[in-house]
mmCIF file of the N, C-alpha and C atoms, coordinates in Angstrom:
data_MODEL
# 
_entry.id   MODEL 
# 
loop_
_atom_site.group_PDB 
_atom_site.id 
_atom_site.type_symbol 
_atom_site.label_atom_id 
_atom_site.label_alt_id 
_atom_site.label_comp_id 
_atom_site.label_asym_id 
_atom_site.label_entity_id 
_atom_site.label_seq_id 
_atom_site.pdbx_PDB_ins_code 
_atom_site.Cartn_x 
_atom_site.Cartn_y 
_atom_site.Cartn_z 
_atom_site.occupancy 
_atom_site.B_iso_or_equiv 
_atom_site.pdbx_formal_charge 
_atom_site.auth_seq_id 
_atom_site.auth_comp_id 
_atom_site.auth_asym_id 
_atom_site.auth_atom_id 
_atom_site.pdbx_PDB_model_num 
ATOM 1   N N  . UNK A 1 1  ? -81.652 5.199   50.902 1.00 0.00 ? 1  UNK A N  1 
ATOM 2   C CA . UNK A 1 1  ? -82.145 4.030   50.224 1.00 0.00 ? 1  UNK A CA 1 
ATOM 3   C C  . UNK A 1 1  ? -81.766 2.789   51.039 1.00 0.00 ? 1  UNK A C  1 
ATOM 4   N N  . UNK A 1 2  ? -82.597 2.160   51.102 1.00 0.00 ? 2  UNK A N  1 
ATOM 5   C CA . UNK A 1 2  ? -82.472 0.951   52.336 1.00 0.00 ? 2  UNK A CA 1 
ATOM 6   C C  . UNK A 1 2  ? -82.080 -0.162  51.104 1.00 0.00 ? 2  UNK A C  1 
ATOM 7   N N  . UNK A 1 3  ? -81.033 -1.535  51.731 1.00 0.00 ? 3  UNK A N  1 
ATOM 8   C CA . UNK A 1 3  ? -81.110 -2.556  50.726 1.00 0.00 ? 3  UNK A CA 1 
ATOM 9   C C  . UNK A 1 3  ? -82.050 -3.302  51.027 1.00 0.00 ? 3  UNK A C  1 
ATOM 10  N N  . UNK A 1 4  ? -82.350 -4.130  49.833 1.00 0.00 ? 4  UNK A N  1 
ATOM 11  C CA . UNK A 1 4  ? -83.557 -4.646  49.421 1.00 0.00 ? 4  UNK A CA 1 
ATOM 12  C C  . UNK A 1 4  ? -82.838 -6.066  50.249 1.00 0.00 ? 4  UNK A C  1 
ATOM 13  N N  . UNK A 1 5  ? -82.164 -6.667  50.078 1.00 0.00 ? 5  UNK A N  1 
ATOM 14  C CA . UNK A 1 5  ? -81.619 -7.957  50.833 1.00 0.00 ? 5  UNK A CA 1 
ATOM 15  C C  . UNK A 1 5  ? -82.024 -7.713  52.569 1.00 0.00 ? 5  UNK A C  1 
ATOM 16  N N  . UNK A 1 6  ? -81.599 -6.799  52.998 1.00 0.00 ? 6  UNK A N  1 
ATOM 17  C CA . UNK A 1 6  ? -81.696 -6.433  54.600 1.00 0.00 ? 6  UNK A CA 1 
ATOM 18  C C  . UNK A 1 6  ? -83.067 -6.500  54.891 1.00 0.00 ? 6  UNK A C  1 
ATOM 19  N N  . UNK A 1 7  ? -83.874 -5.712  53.983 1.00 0.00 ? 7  UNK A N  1 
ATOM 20  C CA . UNK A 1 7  ? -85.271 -5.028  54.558 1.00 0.00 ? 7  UNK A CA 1 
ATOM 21  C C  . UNK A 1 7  ? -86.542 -6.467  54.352 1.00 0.00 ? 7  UNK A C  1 
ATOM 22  N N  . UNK A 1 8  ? -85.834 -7.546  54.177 1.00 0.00 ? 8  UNK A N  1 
ATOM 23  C CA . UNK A 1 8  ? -87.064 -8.615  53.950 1.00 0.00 ? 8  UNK A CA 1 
ATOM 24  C C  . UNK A 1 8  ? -86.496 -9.628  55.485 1.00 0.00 ? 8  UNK A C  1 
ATOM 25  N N  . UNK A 1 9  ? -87.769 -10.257 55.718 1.00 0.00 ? 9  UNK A N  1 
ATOM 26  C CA . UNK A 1 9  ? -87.676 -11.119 56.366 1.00 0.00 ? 9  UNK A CA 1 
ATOM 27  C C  . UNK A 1 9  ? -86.689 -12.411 56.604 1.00 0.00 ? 9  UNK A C  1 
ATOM 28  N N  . UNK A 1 10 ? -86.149 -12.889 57.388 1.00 0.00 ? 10 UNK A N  1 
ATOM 29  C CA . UNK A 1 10 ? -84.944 -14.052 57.489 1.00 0.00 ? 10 UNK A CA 1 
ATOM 30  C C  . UNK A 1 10 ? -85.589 -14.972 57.077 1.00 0.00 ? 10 UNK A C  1 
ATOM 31  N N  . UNK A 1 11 ? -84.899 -16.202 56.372 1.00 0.00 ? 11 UNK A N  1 
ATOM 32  C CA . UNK A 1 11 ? -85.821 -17.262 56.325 1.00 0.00 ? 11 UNK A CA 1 
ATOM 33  C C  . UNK A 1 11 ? -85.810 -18.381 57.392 1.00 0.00 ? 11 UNK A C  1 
ATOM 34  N N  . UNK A 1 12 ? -86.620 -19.094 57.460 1.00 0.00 ? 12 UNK A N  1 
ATOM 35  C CA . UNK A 1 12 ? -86.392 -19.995 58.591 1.00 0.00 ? 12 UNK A CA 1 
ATOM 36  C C  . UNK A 1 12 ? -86.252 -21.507 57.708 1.00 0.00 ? 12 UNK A C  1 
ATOM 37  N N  . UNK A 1 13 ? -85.302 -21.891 58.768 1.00 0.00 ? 13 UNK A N  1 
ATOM 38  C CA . UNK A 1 13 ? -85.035 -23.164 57.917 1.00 0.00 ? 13 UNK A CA 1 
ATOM 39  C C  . UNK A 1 13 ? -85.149 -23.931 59.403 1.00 0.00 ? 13 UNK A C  1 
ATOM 40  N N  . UNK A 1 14 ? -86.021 -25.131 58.943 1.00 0.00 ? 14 UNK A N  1 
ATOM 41  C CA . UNK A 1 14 ? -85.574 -26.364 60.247 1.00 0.00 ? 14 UNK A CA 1 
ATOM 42  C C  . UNK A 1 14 ? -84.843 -27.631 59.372 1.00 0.00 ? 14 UNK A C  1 
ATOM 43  N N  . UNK A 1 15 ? -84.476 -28.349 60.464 1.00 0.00 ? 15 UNK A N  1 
ATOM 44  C CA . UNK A 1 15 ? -83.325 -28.994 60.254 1.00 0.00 ? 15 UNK A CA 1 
ATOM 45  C C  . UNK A 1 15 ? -83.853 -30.238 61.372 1.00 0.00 ? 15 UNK A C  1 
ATOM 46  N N  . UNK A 1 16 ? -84.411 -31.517 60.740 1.00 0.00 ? 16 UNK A N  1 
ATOM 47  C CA . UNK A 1 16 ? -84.435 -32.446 61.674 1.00 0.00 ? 16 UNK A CA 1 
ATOM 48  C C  . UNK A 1 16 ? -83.944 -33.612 61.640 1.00 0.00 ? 16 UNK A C  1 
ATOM 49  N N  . UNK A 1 17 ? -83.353 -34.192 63.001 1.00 0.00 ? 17 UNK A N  1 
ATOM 50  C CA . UNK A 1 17 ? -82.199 -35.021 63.216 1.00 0.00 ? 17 UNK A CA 1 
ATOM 51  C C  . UNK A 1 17 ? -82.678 -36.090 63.945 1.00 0.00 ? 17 UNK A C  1 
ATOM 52  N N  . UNK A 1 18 ? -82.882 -37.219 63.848 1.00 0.00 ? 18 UNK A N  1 
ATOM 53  C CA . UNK A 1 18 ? -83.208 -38.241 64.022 1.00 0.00 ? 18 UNK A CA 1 
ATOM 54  C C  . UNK A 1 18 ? -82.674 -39.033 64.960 1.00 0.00 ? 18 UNK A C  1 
ATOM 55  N N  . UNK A 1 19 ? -82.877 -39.096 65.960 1.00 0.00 ? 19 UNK A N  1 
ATOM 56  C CA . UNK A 1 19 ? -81.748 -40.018 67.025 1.00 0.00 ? 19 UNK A CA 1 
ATOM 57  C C  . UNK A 1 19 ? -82.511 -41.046 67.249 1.00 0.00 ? 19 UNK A C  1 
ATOM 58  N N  . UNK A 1 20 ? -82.345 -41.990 67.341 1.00 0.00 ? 20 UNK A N  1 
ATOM 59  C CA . UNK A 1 20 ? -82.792 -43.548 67.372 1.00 0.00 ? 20 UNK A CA 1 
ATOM 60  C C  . UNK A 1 20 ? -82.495 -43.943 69.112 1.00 0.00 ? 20 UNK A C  1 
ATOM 61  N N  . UNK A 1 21 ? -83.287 -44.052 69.820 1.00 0.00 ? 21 UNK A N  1 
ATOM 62  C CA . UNK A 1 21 ? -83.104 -44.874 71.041 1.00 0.00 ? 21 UNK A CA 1 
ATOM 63  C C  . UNK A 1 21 ? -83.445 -45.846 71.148 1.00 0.00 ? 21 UNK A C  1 
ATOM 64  N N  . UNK A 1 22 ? -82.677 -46.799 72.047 1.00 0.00 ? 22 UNK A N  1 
ATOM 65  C CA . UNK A 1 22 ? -83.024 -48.122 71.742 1.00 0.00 ? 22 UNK A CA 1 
ATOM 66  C C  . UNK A 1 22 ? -82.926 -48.816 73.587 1.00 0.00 ? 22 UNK A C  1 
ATOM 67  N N  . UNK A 1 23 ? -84.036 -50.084 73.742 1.00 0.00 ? 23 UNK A N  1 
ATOM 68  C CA . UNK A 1 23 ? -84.527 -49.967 74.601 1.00 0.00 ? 23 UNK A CA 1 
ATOM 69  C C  . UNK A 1 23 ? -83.676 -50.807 76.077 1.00 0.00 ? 23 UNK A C  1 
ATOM 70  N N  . UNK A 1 24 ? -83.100 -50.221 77.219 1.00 0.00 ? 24 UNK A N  1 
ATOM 71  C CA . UNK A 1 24 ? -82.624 -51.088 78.141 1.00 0.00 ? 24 UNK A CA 1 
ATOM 72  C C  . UNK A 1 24 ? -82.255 -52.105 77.636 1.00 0.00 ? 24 UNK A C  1 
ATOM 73  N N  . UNK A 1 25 ? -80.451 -52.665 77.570 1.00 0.00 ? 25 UNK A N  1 
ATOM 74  C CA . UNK A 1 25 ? -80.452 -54.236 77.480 1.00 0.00 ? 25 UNK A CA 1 
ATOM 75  C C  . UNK A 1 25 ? -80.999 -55.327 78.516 1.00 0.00 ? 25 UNK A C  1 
ATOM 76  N N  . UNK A 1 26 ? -81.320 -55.131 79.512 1.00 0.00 ? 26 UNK A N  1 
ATOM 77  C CA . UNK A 1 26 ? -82.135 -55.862 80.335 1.00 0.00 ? 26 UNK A CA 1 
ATOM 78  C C  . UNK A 1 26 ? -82.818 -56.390 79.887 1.00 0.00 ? 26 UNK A C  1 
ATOM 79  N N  . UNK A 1 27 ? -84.134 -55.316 79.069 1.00 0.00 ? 27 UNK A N  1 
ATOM 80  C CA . UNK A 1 27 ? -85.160 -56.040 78.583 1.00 0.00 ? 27 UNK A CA 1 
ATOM 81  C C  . UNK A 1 27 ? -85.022 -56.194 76.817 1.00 0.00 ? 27 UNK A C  1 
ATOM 82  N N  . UNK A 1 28 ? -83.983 -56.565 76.478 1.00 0.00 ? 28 UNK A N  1 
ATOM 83  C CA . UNK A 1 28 ? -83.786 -57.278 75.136 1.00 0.00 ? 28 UNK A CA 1 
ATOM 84  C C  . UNK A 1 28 ? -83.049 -58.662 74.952 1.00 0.00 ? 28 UNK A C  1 
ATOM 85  N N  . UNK A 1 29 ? -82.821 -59.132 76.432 1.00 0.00 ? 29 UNK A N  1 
ATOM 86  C CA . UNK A 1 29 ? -82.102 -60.399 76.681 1.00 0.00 ? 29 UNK A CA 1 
ATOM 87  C C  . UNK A 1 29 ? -83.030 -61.154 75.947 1.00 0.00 ? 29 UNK A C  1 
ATOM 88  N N  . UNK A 1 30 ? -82.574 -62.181 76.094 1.00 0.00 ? 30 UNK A N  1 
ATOM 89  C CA . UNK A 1 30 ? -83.372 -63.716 75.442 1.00 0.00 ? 30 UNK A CA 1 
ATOM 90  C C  . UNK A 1 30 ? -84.068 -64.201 76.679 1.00 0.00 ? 30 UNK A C  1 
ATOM 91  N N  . UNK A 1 31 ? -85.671 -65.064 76.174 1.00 0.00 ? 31 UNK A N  1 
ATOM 92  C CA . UNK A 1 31 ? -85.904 -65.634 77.446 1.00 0.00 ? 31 UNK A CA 1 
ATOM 93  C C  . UNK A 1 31 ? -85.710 -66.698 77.625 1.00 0.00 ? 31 UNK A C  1 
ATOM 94  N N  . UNK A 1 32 ? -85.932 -66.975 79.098 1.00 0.00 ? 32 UNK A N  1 
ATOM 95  C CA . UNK A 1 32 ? -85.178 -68.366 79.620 1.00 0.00 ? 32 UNK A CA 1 
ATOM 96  C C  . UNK A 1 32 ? -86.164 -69.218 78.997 1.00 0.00 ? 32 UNK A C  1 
ATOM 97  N N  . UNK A 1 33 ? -85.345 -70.501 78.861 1.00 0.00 ? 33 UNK A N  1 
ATOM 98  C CA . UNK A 1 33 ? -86.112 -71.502 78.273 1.00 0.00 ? 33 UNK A CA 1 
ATOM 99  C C  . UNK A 1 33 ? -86.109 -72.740 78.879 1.00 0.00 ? 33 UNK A C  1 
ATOM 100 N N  . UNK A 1 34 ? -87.205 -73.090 79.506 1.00 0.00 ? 34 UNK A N  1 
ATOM 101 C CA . UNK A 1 34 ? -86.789 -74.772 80.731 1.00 0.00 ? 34 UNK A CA 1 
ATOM 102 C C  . UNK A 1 34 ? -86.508 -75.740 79.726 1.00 0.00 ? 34 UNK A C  1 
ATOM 103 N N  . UNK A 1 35 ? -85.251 -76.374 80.479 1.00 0.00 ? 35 UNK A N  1 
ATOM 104 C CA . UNK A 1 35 ? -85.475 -77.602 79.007 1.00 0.00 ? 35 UNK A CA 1 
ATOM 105 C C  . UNK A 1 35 ? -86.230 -78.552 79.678 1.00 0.00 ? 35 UNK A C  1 
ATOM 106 N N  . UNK A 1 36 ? -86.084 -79.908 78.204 1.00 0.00 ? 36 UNK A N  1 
ATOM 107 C CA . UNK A 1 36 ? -87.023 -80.971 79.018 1.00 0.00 ? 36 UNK A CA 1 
ATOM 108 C C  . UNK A 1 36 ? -86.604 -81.772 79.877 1.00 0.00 ? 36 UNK A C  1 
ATOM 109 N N  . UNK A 1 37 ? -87.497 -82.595 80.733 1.00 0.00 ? 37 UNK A N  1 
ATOM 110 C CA . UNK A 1 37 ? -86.684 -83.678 81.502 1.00 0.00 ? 37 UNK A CA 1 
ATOM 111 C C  . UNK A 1 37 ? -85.980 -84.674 81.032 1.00 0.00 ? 37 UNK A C  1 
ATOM 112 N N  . UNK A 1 38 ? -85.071 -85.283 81.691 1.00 0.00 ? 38 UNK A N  1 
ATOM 113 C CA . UNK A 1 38 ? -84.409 -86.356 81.297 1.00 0.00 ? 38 UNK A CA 1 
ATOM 114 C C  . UNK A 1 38 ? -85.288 -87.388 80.872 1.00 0.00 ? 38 UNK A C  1 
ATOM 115 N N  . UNK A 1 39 ? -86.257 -87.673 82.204 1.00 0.00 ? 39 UNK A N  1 
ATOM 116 C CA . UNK A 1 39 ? -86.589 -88.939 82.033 1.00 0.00 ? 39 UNK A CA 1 
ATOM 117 C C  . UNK A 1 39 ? -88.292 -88.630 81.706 1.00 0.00 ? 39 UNK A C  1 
ATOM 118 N N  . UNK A 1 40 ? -89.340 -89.552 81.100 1.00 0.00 ? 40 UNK A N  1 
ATOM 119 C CA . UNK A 1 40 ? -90.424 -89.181 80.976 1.00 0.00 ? 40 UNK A CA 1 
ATOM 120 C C  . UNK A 1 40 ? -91.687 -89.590 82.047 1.00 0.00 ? 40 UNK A C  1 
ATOM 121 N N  . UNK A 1 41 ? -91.676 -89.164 83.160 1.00 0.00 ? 41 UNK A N  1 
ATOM 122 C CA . UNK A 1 41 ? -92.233 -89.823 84.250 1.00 0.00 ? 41 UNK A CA 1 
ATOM 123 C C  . UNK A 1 41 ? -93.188 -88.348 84.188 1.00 0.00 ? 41 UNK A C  1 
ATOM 124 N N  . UNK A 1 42 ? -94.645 -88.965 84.674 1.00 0.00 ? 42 UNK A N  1 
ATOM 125 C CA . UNK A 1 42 ? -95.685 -87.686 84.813 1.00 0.00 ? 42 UNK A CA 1 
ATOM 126 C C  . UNK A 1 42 ? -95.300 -86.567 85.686 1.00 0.00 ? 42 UNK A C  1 
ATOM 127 N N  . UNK A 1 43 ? -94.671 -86.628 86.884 1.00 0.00 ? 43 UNK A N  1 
ATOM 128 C CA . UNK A 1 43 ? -94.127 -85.607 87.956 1.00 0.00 ? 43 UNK A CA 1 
ATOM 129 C C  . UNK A 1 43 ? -93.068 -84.797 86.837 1.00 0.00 ? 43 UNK A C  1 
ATOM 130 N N  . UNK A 1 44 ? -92.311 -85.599 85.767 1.00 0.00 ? 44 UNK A N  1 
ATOM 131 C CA . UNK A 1 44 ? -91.344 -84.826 85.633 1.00 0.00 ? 44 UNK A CA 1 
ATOM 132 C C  . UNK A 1 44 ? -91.825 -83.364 84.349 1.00 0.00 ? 44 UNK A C  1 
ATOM 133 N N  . UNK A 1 45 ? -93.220 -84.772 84.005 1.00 0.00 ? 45 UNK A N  1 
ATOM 134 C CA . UNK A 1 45 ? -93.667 -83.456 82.664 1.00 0.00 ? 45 UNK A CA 1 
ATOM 135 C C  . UNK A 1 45 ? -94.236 -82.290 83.524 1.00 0.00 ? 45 UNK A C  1 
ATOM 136 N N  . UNK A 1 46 ? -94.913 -82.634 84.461 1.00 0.00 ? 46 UNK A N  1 
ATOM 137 C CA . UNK A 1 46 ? -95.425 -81.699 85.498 1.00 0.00 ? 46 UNK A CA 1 
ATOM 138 C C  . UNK A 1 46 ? -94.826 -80.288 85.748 1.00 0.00 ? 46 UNK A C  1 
ATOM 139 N N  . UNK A 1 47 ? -93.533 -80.818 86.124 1.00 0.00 ? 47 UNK A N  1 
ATOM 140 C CA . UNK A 1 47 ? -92.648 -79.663 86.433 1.00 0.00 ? 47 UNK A CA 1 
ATOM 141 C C  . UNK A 1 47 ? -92.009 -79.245 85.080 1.00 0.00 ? 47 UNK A C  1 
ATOM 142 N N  . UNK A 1 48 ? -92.326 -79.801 84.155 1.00 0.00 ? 48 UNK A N  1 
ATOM 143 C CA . UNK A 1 48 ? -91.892 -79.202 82.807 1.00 0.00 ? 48 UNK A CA 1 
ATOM 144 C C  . UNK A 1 48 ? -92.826 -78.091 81.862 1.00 0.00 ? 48 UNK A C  1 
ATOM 145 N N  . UNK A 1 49 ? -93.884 -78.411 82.502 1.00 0.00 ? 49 UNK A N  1 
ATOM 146 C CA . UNK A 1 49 ? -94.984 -77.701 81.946 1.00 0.00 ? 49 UNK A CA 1 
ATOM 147 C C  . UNK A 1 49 ? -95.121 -76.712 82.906 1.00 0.00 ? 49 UNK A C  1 
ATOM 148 N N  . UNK A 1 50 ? -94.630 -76.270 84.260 1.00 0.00 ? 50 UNK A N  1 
ATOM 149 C CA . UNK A 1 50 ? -95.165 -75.764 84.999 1.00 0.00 ? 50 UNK A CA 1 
ATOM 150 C C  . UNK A 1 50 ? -93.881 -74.373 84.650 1.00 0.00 ? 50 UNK A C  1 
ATOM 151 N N  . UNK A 1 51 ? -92.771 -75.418 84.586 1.00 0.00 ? 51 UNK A N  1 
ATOM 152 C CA . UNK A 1 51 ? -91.719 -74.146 84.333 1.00 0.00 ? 51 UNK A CA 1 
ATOM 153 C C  . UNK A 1 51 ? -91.471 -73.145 82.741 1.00 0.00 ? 51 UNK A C  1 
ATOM 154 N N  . UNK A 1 52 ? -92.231 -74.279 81.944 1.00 0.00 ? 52 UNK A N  1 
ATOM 155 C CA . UNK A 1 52 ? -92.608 -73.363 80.897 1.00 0.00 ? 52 UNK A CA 1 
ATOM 156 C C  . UNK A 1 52 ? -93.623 -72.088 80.955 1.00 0.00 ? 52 UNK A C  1 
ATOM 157 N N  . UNK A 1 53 ? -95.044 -72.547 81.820 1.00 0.00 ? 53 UNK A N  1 
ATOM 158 C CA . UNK A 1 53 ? -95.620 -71.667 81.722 1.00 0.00 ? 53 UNK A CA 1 
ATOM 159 C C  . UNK A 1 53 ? -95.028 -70.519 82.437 1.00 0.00 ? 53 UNK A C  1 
ATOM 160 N N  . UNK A 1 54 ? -93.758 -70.337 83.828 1.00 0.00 ? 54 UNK A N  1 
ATOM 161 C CA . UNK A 1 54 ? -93.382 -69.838 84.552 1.00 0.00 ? 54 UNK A CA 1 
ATOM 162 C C  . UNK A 1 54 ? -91.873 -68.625 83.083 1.00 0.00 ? 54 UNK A C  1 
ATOM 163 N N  . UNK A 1 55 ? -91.495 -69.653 82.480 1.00 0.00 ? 55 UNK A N  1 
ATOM 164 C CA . UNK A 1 55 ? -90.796 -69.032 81.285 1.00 0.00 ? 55 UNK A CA 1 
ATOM 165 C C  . UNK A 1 55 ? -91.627 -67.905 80.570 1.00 0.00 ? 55 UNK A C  1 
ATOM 166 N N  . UNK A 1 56 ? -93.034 -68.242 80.410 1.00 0.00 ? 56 UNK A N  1 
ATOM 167 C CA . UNK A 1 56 ? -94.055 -67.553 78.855 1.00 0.00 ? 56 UNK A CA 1 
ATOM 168 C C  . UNK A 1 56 ? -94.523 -66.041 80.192 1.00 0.00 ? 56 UNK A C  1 
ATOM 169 N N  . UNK A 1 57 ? -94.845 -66.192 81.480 1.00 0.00 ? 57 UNK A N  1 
ATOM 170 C CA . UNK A 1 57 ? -94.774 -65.146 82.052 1.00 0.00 ? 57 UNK A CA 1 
ATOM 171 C C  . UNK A 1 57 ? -93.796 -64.085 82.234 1.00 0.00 ? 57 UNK A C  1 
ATOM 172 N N  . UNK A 1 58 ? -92.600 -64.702 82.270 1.00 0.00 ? 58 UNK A N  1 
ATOM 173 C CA . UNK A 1 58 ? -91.377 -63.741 82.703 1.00 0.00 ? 58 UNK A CA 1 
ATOM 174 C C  . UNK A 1 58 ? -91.285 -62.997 81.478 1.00 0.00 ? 58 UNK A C  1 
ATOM 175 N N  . UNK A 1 59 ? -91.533 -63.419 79.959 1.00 0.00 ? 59 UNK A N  1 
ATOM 176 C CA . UNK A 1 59 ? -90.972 -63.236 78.689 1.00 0.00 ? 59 UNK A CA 1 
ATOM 177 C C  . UNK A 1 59 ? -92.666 -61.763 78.517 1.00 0.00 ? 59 UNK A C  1 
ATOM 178 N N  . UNK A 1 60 ? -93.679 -62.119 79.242 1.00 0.00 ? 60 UNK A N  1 
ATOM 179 C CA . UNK A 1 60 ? -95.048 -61.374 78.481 1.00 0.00 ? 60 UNK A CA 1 
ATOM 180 C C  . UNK A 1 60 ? -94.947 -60.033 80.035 1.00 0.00 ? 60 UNK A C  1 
ATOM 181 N N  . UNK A 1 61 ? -94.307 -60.534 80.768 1.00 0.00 ? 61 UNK A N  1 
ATOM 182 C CA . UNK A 1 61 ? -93.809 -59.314 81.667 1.00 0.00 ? 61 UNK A CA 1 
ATOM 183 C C  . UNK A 1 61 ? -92.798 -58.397 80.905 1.00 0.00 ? 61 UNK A C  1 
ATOM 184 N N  . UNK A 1 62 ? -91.621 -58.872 80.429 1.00 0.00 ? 62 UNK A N  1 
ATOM 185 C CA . UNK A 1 62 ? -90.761 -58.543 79.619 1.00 0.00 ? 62 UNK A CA 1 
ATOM 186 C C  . UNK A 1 62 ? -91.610 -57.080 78.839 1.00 0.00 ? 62 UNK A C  1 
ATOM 187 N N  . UNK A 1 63 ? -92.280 -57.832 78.337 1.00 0.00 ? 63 UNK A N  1 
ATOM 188 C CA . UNK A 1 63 ? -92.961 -57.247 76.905 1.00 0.00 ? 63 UNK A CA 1 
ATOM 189 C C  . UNK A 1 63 ? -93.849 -55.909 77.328 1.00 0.00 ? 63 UNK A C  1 
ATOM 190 N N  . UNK A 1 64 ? -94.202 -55.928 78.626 1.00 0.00 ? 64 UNK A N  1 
ATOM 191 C CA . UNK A 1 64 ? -94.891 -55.136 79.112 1.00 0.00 ? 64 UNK A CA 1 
ATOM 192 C C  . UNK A 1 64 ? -94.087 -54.111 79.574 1.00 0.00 ? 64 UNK A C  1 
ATOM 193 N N  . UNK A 1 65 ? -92.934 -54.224 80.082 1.00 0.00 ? 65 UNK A N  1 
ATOM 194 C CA . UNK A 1 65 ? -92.010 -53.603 80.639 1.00 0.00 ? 65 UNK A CA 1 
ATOM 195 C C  . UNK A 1 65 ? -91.793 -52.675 79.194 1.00 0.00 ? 65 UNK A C  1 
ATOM 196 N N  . UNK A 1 66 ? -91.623 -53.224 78.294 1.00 0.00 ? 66 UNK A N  1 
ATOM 197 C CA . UNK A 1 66 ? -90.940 -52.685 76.957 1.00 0.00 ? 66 UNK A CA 1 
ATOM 198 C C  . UNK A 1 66 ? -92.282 -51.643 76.219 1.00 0.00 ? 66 UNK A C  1 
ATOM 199 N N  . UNK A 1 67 ? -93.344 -52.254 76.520 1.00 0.00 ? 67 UNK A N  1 
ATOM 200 C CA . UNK A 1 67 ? -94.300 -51.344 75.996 1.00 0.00 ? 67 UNK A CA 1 
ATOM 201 C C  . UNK A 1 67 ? -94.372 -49.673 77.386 1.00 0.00 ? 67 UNK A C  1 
ATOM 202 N N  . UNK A 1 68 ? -93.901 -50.330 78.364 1.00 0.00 ? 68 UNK A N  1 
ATOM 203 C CA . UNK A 1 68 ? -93.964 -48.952 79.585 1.00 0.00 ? 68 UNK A CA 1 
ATOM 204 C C  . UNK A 1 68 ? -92.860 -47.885 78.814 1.00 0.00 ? 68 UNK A C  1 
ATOM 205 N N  . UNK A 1 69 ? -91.800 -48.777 78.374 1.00 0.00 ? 69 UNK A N  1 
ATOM 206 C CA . UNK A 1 69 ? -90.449 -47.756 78.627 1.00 0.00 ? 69 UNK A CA 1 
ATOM 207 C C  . UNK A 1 69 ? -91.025 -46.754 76.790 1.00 0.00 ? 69 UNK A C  1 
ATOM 208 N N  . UNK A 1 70 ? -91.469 -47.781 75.386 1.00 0.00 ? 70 UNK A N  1 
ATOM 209 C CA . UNK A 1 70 ? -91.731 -46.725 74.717 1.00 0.00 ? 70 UNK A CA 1 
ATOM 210 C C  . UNK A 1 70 ? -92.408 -45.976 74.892 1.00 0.00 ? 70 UNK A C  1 
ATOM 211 N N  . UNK A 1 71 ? -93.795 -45.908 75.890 1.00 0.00 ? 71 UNK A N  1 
ATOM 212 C CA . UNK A 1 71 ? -94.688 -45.088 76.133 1.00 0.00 ? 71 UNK A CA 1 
ATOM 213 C C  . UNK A 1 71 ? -94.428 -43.686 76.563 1.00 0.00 ? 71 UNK A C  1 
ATOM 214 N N  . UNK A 1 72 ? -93.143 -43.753 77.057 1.00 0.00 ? 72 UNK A N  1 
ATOM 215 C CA . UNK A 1 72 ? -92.530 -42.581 77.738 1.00 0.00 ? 72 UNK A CA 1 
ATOM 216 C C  . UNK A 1 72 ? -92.059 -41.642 76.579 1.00 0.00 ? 72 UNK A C  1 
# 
Protein backbone atom coordinates (compact mmCIF):
# COMPACT_ATOMS: atom_id res chain seq x y z
CA UNK A 1 0.00 0.00 0.00
CA UNK A 2 1.65 3.17 -1.14
CA UNK A 3 0.94 6.53 1.09
CA UNK A 4 -1.43 8.71 -0.21
CA UNK A 5 0.76 11.95 0.97
CA UNK A 6 3.97 10.57 -1.10
CA UNK A 7 2.13 9.38 -4.25
CA UNK A 8 0.68 13.04 -5.24
CA UNK A 9 2.45 15.66 -6.82
CA UNK A 10 4.80 18.47 -4.83
CA UNK A 11 3.34 21.68 -4.77
CA UNK A 12 5.00 24.53 -6.22
CA UNK A 13 5.10 27.58 -4.50
CA UNK A 14 6.82 30.89 -5.92
CA UNK A 15 7.96 33.39 -3.80
CA UNK A 16 8.61 36.95 -5.24
CA UNK A 17 11.07 39.44 -3.92
CA UNK A 18 11.24 42.75 -4.97
CA UNK A 19 14.57 44.55 -5.11
CA UNK A 20 14.33 48.14 -5.94
CA UNK A 21 17.33 49.62 -7.97
CA UNK A 22 17.97 52.88 -8.03
CA UNK A 23 19.66 54.92 -10.64
CA UNK A 24 23.68 56.06 -10.72
CA UNK A 25 24.20 59.04 -8.30
CA UNK A 26 25.80 60.87 -11.08
CA UNK A 27 22.76 61.16 -12.78
CA UNK A 28 20.48 62.19 -9.77
CA UNK A 29 22.66 65.26 -8.89
CA UNK A 30 20.94 68.60 -9.12
CA UNK A 31 21.38 70.73 -12.18
CA UNK A 32 23.61 73.50 -12.47
CA UNK A 33 21.97 76.63 -12.37
CA UNK A 34 23.74 80.02 -13.97
CA UNK A 35 22.91 82.70 -11.77
CA UNK A 36 22.12 86.16 -12.88
CA UNK A 37 24.43 88.93 -13.66
CA UNK A 38 25.40 91.46 -11.41
CA UNK A 39 24.92 94.19 -13.48
CA UNK A 40 22.07 94.62 -16.23
CA UNK A 41 23.97 95.48 -19.39
CA UNK A 42 22.71 93.57 -22.79
CA UNK A 43 26.21 91.53 -23.19
CA UNK A 44 25.63 90.50 -19.67
CA UNK A 45 21.89 89.16 -20.26
CA UNK A 46 23.45 87.61 -23.33
CA UNK A 47 25.67 85.45 -21.56
CA UNK A 48 22.93 84.81 -19.10
CA UNK A 49 20.62 83.47 -21.43
CA UNK A 50 23.17 81.66 -23.27
CA UNK A 51 24.34 79.82 -20.08
CA UNK A 52 20.93 78.96 -19.16
CA UNK A 53 20.12 77.47 -22.28
CA UNK A 54 23.70 75.63 -21.92
CA UNK A 55 22.20 74.55 -18.09
CA UNK A 56 18.45 73.17 -19.77
CA UNK A 57 20.85 70.93 -22.17
CA UNK A 58 23.14 69.36 -19.68
CA UNK A 59 19.88 68.68 -17.33
CA UNK A 60 17.64 67.05 -20.86
CA UNK A 61 21.02 65.04 -21.55
CA UNK A 62 20.81 64.02 -17.95
CA UNK A 63 17.35 62.76 -18.56
CA UNK A 64 18.28 60.84 -21.48
CA UNK A 65 21.06 59.20 -19.88
CA UNK A 66 18.44 58.09 -17.16
CA UNK A 67 15.91 56.91 -19.66
CA UNK A 68 19.18 54.64 -21.35
CA UNK A 69 20.14 53.20 -17.92
CA UNK A 70 16.12 52.10 -17.12
CA UNK A 71 15.84 50.70 -20.49
CA UNK A 72 18.33 48.13 -19.62
Amino acid sequence: MLCGACSSKPQVVTVTDTVYIRPPEYLLKPCAKTAPPASGTNWDLLQFAIGLGLDLDACNERIGLIKEWSAQ
